[in-house]
Structure formats: C-alpha cells, structure tokens
N, C-alpha and C positions, 0 to 999 in steps of 0.2 A: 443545423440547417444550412448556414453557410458554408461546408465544407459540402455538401451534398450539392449547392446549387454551383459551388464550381468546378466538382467535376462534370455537372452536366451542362454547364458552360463550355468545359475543355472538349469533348465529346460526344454532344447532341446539340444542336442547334436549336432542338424542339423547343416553339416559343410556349406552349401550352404548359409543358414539363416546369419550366423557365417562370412561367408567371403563378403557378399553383403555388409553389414552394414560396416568393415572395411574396404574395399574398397571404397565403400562413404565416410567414416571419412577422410581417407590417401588423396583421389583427391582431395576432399575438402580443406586443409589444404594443400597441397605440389603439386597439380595438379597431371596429371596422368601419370608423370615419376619423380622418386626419382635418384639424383646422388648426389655425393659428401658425405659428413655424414650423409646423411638420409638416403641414402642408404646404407652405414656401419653399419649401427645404425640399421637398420629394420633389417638388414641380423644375426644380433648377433655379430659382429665383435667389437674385442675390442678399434680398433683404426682404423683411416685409413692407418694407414701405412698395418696391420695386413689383411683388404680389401685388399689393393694394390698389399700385397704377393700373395693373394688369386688369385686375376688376373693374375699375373706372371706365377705362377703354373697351373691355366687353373681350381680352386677348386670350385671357385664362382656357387653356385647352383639353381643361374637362368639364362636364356639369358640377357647377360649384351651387350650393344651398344655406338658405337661412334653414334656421329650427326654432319654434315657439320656444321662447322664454329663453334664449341664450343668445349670447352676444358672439357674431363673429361670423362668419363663412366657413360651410363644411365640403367636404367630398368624401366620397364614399373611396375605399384604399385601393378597392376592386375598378374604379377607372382609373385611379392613377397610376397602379401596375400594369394595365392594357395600356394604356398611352405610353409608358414609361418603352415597356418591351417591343410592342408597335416602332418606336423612333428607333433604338436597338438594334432589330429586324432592317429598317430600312438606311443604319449607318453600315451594316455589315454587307448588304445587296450594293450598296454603293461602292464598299470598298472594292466585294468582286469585279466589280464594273471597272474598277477604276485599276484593279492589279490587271484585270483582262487586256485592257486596252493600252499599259504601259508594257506588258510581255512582246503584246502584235507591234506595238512602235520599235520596239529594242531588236523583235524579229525582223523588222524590213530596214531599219538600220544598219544592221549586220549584212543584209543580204545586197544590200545596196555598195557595201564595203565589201565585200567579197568581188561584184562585178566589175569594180572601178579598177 
C-alpha cells in the first residue's frame, strides 16, 4: 500500500486517490476509529497531554467522540484522513503560489538588470 500511495504521490495529485489508499492503510492496521495516541499521533500533536489541551480548548480539528462504556476520546480515521489530505492539498496550492510568485520577482529582477 505504501508503495502504491507514492507513486500516486509522485504522479497524480488526485486527493481522492490519496485519501482511499490511506484510509484502507489506517482501518486496516488500527480499525476504523483511532483514540488514544494514535489519534495524537495522526492529528500532529506532540504529546497527549498537548491533544488533551486540545480538547479542553475545544481546538481539535475533527469531530472527536465519547462511546458508552469506554474510556477516552475517539474519531473516526475517515475524518482524519480528509483533514490530514485537505491541509496536504492546501500546503501544496500554497507552495504553487509561492514558487509562482518568486519566478515573476526573479523575472522582473532580471529584467530590471538587463535595462540598467
């Protein structure tokens, strides 16, 4: 599975493509809700205590759940693969943004040296 998801990392952008495969990976391996450190851990949180704040504050950016008779905070692996890929998607539109706009500076800097 992880060799499949990157060559369609290398190759397709496609976030759908992107998020099936991870999603089958995470159920597969942790079923199809993550609590405790794995859900710390998937979300970027340094610790759980640092999760925990997260809850306290209300920061946590997916819907997080109790469940009758168990201890702890759950989510389902299916929102944290769409938030996960979602942020992904919008580090990479940034990046274009950001190589875009350092080519057109470099191009009017050049062109500015060529007139002088």
């Amino acid at each position: 599975m992880l060799q499949e998801l990157n060559q369609i990392v290398e190759t397709d952008f496609t976030n759908s493509k992107i998020e099936k495969i991870v999603i089958e990976e995470l159920t597969s391996k942790y079923g199809p809700v993550l609590s405790g450190s794995y859900l710390s851990q998937s979300l970027g949180y340094p610790s759980i205590n640092a999760f925990r704040q997260a809850l306290s504050r209300g920061t946590v950016p997916v819907p997080v759940f109790s469940l009758p008779n168990q201890r702890g905070k759950f989510a389902l692996v299916v929102d944290v693969v769409r938030w996960l890929v979602k942020n992904r998607g919008n580090a990479i539109n940034q990046k274009v943004i950001n190589d875009n706009s350092l080519s057109k500076e470099g191009l009017c800097n050049k062109s500015k040296n060529i007139s002088e």
